[in-house]
PyMOL Python script that loads the backbone (N, CA, C, O; Angstrom):
from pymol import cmd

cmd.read_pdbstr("""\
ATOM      1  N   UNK A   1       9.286   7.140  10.208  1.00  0.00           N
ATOM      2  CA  UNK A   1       8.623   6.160   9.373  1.00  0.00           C
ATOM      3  C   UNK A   1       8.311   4.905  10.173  1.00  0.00           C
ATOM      4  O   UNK A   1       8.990   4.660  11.170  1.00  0.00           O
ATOM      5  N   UNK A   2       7.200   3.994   9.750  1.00  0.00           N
ATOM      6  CA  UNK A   2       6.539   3.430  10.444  1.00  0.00           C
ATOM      7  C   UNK A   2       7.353   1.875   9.458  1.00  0.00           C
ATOM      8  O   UNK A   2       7.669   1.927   8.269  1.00  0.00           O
ATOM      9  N   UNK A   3       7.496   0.840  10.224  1.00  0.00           N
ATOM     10  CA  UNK A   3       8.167   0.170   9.236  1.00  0.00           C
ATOM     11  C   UNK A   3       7.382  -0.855   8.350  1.00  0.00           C
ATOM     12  O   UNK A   3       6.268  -1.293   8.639  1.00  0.00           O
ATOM     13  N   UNK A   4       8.104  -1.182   7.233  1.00  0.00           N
ATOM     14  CA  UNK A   4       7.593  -2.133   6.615  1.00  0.00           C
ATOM     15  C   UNK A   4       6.848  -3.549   6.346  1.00  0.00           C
ATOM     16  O   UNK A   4       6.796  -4.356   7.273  1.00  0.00           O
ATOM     17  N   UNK A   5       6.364  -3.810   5.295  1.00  0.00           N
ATOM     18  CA  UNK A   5       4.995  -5.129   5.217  1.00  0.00           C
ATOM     19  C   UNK A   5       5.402  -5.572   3.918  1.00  0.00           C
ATOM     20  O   UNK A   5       5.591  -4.993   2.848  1.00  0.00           O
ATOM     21  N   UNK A   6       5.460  -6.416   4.195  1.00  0.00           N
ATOM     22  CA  UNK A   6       5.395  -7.672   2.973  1.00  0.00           C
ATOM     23  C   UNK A   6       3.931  -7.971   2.911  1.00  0.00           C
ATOM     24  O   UNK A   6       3.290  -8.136   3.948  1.00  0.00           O
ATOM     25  N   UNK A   7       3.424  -8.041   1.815  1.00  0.00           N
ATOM     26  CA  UNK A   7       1.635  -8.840   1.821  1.00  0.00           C
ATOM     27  C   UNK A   7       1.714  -9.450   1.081  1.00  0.00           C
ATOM     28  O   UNK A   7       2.675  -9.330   0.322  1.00  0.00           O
ATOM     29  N   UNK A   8       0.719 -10.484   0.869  1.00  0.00           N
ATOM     30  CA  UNK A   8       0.567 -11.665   0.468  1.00  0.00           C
ATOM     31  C   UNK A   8       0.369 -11.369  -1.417  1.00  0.00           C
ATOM     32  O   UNK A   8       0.271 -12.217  -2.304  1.00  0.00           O
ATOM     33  N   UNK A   9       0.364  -9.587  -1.544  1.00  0.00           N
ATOM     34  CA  UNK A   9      -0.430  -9.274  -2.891  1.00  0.00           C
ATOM     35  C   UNK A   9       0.585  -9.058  -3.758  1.00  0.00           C
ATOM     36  O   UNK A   9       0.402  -9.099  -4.974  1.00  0.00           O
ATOM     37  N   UNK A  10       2.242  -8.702  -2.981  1.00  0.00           N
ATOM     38  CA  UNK A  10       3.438  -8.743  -3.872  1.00  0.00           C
ATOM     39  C   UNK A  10       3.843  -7.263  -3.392  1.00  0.00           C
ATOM     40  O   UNK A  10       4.650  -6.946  -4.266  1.00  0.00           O
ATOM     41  N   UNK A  11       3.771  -6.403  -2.695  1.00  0.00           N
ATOM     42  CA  UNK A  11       3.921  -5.046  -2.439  1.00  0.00           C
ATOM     43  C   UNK A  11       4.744  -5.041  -1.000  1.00  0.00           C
ATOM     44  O   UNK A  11       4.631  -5.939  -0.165  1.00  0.00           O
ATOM     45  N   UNK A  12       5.571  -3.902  -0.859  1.00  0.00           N
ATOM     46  CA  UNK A  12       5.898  -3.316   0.149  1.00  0.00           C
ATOM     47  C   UNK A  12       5.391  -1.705   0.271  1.00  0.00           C
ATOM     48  O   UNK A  12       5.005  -0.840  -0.516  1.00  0.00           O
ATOM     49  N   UNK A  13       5.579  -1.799   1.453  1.00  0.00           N
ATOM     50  CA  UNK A  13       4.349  -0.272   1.334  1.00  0.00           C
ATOM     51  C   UNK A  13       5.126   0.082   2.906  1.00  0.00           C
ATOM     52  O   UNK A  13       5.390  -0.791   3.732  1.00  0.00           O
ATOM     53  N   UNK A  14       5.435   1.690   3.098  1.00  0.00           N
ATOM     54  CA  UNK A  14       5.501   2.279   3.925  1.00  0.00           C
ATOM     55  C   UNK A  14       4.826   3.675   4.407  1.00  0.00           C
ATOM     56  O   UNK A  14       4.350   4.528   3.658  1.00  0.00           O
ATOM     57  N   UNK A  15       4.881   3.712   5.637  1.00  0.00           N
ATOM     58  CA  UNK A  15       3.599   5.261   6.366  1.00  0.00           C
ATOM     59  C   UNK A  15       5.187   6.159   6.316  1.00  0.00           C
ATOM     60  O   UNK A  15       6.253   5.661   6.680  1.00  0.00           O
ATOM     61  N   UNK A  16       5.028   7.471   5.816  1.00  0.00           N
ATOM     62  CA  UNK A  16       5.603   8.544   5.785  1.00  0.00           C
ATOM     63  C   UNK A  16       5.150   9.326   7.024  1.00  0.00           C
ATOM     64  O   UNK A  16       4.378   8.508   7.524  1.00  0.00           O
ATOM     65  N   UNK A  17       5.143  10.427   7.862  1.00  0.00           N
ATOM     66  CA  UNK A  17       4.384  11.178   8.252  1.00  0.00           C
ATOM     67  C   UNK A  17       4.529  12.252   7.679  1.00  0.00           C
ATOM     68  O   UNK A  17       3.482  12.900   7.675  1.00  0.00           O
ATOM     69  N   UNK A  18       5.591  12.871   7.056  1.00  0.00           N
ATOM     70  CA  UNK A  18       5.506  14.193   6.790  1.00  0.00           C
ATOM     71  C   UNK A  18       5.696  14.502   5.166  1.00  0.00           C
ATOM     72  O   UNK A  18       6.805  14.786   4.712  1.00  0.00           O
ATOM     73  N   UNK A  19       4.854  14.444   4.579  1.00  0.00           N
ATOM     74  CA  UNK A  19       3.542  14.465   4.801  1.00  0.00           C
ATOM     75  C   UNK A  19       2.844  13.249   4.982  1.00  0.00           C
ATOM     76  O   UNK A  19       3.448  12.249   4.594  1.00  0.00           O
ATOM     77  N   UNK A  20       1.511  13.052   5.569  1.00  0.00           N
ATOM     78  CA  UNK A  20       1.128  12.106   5.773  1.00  0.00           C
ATOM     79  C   UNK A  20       0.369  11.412   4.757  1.00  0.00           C
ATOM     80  O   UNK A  20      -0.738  11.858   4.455  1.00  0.00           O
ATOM     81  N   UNK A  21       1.035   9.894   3.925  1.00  0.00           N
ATOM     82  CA  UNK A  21       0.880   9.020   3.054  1.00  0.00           C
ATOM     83  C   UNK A  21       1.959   7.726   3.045  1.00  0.00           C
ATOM     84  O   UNK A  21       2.927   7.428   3.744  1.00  0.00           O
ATOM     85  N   UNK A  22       1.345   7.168   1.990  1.00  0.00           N
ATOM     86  CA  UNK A  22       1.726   6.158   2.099  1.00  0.00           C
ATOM     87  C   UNK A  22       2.615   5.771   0.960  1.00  0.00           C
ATOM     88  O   UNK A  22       2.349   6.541   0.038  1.00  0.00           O
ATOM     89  N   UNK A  23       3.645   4.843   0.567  1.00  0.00           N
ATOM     90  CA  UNK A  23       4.873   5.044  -0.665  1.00  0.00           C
ATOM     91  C   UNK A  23       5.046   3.704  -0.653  1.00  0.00           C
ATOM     92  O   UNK A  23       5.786   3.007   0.041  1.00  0.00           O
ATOM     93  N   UNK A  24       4.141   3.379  -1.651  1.00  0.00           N
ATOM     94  CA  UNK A  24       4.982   1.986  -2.012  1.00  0.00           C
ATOM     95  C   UNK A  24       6.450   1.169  -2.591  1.00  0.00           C
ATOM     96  O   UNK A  24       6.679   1.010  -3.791  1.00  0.00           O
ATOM     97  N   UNK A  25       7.185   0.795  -1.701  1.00  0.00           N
ATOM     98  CA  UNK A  25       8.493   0.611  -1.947  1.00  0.00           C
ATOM     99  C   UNK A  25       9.012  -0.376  -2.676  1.00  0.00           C
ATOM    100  O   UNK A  25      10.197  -0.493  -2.988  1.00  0.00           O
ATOM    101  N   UNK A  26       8.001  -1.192  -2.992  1.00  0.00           N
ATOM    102  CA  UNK A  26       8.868  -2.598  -4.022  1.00  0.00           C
ATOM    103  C   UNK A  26       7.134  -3.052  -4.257  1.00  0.00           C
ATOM    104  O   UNK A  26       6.086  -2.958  -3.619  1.00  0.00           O
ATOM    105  N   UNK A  27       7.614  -3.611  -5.640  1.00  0.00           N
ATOM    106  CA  UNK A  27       6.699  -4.316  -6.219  1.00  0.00           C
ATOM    107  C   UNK A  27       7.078  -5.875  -7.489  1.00  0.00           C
ATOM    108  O   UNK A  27       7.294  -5.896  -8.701  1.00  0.00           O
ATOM    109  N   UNK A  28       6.985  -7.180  -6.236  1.00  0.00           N
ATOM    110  CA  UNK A  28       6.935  -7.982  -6.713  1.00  0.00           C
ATOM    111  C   UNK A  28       6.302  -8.548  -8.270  1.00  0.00           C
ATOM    112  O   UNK A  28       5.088  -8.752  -8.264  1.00  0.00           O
ATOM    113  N   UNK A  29       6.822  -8.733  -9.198  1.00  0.00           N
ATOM    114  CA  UNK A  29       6.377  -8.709 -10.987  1.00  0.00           C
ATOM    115  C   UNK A  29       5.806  -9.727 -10.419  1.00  0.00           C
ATOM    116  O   UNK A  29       6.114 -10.431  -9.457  1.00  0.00           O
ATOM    117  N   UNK A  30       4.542  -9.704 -11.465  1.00  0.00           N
ATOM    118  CA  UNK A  30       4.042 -10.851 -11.913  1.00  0.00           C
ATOM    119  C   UNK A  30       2.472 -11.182 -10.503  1.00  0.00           C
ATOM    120  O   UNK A  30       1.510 -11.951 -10.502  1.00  0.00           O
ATOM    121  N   UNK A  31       3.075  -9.939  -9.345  1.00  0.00           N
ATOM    122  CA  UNK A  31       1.993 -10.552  -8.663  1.00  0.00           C
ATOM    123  C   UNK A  31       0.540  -9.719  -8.913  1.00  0.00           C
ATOM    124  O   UNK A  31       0.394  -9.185 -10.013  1.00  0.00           O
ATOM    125  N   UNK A  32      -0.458  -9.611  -7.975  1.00  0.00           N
ATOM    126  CA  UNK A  32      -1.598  -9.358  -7.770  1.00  0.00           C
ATOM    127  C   UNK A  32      -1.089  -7.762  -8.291  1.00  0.00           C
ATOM    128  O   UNK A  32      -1.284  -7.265  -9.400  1.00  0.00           O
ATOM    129  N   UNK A  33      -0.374  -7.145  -7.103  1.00  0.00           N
ATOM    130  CA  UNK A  33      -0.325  -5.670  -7.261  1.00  0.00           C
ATOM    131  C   UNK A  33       0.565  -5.344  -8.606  1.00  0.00           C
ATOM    132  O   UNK A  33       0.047  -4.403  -9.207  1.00  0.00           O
ATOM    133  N   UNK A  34       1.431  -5.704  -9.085  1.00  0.00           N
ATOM    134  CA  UNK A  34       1.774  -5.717  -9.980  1.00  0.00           C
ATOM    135  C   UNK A  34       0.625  -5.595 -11.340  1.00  0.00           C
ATOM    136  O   UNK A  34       0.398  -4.619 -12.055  1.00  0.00           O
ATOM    137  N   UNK A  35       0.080  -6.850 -11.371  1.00  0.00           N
ATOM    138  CA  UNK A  35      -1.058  -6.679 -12.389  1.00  0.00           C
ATOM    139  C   UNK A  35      -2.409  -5.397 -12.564  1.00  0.00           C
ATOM    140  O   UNK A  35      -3.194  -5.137 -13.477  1.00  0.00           O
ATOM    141  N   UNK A  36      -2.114  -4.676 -10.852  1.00  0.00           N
ATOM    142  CA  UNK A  36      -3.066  -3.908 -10.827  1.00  0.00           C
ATOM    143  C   UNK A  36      -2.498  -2.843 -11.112  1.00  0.00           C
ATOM    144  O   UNK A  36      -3.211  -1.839 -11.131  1.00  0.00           O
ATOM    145  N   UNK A  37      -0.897  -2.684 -11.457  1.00  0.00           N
ATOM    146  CA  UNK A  37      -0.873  -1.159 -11.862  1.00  0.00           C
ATOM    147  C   UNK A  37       0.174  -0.631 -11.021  1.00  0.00           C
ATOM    148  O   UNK A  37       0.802   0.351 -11.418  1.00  0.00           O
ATOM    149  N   UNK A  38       0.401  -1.084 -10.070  1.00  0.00           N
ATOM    150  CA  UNK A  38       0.853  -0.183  -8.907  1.00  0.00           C
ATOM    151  C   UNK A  38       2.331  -0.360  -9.180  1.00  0.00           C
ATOM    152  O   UNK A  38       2.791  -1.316  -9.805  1.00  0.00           O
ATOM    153  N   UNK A  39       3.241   0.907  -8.522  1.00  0.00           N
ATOM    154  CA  UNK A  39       4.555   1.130  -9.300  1.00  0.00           C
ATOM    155  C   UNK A  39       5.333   1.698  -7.879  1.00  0.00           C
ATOM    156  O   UNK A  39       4.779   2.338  -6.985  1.00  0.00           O
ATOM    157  N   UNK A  40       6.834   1.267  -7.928  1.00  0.00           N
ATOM    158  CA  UNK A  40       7.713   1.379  -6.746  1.00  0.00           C
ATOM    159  C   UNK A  40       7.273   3.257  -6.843  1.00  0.00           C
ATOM    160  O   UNK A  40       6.810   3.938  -7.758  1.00  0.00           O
ATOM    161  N   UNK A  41       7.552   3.471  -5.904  1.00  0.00           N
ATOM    162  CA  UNK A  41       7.258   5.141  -5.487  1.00  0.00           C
ATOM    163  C   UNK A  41       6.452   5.663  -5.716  1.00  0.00           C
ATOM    164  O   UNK A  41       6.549   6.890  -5.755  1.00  0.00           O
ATOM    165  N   UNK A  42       4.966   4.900  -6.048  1.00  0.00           N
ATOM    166  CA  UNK A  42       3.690   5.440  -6.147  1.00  0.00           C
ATOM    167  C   UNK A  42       3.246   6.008  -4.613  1.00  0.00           C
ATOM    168  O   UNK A  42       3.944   5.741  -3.635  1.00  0.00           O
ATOM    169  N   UNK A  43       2.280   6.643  -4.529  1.00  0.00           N
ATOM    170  CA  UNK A  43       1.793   7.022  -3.474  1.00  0.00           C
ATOM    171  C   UNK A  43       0.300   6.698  -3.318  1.00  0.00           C
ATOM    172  O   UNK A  43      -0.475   6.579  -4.267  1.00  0.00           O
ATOM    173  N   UNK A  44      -0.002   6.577  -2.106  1.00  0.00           N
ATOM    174  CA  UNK A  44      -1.457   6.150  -1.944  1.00  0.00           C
ATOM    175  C   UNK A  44      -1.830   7.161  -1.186  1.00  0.00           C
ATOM    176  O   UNK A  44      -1.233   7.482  -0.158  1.00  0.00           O
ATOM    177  N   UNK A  45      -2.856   7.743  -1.641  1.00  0.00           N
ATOM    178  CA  UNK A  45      -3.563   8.918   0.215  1.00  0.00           C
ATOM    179  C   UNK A  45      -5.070   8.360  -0.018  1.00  0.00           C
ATOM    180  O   UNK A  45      -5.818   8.740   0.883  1.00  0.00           O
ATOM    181  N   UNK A  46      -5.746   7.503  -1.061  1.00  0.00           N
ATOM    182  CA  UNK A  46      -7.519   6.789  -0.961  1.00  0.00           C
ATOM    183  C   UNK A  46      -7.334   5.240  -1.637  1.00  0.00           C
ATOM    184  O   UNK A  46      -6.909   4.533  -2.550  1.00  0.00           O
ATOM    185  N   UNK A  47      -7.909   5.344  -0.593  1.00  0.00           N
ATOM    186  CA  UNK A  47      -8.682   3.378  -1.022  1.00  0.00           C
ATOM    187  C   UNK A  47      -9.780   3.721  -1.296  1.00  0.00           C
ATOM    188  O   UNK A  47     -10.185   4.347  -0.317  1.00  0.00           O
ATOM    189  N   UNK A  48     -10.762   3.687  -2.279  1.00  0.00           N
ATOM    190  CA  UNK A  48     -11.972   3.561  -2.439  1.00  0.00           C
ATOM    191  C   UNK A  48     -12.450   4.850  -2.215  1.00  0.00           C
ATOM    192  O   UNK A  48     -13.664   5.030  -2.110  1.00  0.00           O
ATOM    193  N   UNK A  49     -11.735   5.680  -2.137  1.00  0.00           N
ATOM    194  CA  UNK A  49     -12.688   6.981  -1.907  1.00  0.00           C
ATOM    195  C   UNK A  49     -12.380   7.682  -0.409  1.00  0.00           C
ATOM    196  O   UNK A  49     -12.410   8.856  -0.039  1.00  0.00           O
ATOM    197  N   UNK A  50     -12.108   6.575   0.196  1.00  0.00           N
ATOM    198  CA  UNK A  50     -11.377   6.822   1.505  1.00  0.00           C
ATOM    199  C   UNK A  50     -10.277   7.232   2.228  1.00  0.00           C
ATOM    200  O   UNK A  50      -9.675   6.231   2.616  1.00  0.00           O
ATOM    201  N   UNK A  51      -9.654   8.422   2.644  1.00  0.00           N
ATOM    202  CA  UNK A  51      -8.679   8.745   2.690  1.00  0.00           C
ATOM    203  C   UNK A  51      -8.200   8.343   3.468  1.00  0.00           C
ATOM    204  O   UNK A  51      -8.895   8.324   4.484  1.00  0.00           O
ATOM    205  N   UNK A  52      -6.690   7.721   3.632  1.00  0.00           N
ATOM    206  CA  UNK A  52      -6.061   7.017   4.300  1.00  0.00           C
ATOM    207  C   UNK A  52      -4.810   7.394   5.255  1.00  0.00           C
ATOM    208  O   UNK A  52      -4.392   6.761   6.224  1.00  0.00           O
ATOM    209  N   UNK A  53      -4.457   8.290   4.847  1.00  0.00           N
ATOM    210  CA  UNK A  53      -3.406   9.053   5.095  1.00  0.00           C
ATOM    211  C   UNK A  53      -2.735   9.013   6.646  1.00  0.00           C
ATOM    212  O   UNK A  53      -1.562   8.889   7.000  1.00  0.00           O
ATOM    213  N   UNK A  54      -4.444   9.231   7.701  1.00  0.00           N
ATOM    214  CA  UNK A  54      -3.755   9.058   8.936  1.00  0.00           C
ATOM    215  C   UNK A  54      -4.590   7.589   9.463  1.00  0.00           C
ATOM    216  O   UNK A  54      -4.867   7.288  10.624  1.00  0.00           O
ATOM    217  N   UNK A  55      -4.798   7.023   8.552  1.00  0.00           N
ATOM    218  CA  UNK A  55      -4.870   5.704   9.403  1.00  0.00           C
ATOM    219  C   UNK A  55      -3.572   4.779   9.712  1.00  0.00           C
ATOM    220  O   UNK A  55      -2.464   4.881   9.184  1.00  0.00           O
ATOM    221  N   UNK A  56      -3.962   3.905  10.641  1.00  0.00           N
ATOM    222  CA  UNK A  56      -3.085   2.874  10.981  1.00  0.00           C
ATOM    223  C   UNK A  56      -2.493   2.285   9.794  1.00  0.00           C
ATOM    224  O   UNK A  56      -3.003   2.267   8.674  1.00  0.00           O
ATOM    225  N   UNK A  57      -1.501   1.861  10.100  1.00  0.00           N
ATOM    226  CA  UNK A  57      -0.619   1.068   8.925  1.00  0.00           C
ATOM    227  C   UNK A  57      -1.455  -0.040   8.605  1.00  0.00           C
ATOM    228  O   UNK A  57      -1.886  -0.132   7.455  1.00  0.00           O
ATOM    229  N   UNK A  58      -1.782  -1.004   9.576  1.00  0.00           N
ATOM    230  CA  UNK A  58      -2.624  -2.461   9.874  1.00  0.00           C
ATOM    231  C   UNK A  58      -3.689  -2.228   8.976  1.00  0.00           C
ATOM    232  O   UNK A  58      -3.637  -2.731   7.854  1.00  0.00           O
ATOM    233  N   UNK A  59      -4.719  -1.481   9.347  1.00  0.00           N
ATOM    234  CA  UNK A  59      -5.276  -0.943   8.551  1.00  0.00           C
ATOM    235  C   UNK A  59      -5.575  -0.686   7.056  1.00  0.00           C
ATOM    236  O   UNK A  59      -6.475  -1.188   6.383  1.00  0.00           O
ATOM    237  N   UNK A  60      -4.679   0.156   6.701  1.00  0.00           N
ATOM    238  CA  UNK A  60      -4.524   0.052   5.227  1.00  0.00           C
ATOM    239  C   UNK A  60      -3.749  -1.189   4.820  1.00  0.00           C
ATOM    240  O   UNK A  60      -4.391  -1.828   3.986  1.00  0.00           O
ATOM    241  N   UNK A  61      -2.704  -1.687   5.096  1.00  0.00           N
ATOM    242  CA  UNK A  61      -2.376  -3.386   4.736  1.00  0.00           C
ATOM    243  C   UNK A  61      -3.542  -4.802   4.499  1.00  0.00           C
ATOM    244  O   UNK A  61      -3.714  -5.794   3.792  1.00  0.00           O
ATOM    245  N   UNK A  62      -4.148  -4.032   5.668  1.00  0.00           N
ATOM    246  CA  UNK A  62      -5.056  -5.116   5.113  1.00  0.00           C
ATOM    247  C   UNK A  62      -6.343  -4.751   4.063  1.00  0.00           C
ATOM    248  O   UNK A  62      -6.990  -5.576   3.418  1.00  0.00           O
ATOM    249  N   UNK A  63      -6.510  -3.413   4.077  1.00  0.00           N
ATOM    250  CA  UNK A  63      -7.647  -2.740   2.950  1.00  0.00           C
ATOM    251  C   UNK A  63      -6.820  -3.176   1.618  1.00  0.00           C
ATOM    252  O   UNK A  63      -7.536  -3.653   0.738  1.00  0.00           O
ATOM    253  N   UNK A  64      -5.682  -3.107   1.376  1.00  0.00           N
ATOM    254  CA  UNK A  64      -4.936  -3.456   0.371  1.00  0.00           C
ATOM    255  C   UNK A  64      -5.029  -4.960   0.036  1.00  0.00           C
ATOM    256  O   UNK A  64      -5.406  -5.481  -1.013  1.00  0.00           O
ATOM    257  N   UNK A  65      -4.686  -5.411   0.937  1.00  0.00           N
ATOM    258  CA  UNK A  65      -4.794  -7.320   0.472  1.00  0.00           C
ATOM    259  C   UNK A  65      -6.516  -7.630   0.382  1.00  0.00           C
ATOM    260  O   UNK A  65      -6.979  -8.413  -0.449  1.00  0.00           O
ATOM    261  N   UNK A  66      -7.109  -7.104   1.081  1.00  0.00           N
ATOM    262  CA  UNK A  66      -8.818  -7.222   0.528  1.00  0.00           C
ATOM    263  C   UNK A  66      -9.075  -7.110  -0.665  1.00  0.00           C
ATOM    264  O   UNK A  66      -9.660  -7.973  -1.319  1.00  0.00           O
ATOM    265  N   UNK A  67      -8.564  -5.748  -1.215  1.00  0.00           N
ATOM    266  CA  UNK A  67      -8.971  -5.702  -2.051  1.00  0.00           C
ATOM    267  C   UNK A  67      -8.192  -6.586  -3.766  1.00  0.00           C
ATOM    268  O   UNK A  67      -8.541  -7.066  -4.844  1.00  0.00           O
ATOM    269  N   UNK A  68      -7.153  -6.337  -3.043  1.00  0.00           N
ATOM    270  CA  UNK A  68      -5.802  -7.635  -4.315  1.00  0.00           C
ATOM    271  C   UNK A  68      -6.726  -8.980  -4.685  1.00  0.00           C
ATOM    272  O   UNK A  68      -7.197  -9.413  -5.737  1.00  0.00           O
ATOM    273  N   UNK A  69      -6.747  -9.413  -3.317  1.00  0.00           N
ATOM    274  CA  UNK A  69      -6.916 -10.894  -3.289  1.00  0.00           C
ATOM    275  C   UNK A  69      -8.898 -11.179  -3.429  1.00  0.00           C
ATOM    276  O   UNK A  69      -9.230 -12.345  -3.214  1.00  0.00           O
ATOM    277  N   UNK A  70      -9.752 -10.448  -3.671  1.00  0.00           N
ATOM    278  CA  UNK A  70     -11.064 -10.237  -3.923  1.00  0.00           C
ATOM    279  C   UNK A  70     -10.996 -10.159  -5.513  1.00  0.00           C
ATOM    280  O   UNK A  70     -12.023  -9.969  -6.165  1.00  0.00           O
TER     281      UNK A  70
END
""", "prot")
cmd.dss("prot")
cmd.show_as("cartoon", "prot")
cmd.util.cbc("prot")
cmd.orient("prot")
């Protein structure tokens, strides 16, 4: 595992590889991601249609706060 991110949107989020996705690990109440839905042990494999799975961590962290904070 690839390690952890704090973002500015209220989320922690970690890269799994096997299989390859992403698991959001904490979710700050009350913030951005919070309001959008998102839930401790959700999984992400698309942003927008885009599969994410083997991208960079950096990457999706920041596709995530783009889109929170937009």
């Amino acid at each position: 595992m690839q390690p952890t991110e704090t973002s500015p949107v209220g989320l922690k989020l970690t890269k799994q590889q096997d299989p390859f996705q992403y698991i959001i690990t904490a979710v700050a109440k009350g913030t951005k991601a919070d309001l959008a839905g998102l839930k401790v042990n959700d999984w992400l494999i698309k942003i927008e249609n885009t599969d994410i799975r083997t991208a960079e961590f950096s990457e999706v962290s920041r596709d995530i706060r783009d889109l929170l904070t937009n």
